[in-house]
N, C-alpha and C positions, 0 to 999 in steps of 0.2 A: 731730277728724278734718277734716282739709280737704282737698278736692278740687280738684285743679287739671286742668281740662280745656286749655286755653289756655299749658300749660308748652314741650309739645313745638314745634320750631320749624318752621315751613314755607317752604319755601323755593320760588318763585311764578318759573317762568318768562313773565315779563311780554312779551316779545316773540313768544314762540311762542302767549300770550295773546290777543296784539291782532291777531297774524295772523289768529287763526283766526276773532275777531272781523267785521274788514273785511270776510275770507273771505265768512264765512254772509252777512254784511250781504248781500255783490256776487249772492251765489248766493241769496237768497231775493227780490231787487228783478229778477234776472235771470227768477225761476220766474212771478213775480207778471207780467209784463210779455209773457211766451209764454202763460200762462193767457187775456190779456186778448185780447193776438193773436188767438187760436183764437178766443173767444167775439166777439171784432167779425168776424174773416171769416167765421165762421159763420151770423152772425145778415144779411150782406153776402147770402151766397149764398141765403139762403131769402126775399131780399127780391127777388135777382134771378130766382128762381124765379118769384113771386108776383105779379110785375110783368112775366114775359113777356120780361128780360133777356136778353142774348147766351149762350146756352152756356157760350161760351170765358170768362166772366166768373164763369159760375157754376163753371164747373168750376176754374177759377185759383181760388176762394174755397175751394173742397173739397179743393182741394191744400193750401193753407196751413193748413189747419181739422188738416188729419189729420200733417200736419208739425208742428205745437205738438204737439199729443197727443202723436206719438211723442219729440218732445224733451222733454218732459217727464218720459213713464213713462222715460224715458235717463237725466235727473239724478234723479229717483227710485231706479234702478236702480244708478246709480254712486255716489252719498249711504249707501244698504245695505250697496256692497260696502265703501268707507272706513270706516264701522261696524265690517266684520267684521274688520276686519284689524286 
């Protein structure tokens, strides 16, 4: 008795492959790079706190702080919904 698991042929779309490849590449270097954003102007604003800085500096720090966040939970959110579809 022989088993051939390897008979059937598969046929590999190699370009819809590599798109989606580059794809995640662009979109995980894009995630990693708004994460970082967030966490340098956050760590910005709690030094400008702590150091008696401008307001307008801290508060421009806590604007971008909470704009990564929400672009993030976004490409989280959009990444789920391509999932479901």
């Amino acid at each position: 008795m022989t088993l051939h698991l390897l008979s059937a042929s598969i046929d590999v779309d190699w370009s819809a492959l590599g798109k989606a490849g580059y794809v995640s590449a662009i979109a995980g270097l894009l995630v990693l790079a708004l994460a970082g954003l967030g966490v340098v102007s956050s760590l910005k604003a709690q030094d400008g706190k702590s150091q008696s800085g401008g307001a307008s500096a801290v508060g421009a720090y806590g604007v971008v702080t909470i704009a990564c966040i929400v672009a993030l939970f976004a490409i989280a959110a959009y990444g789920i919904y391509l999932l479901t579809q």
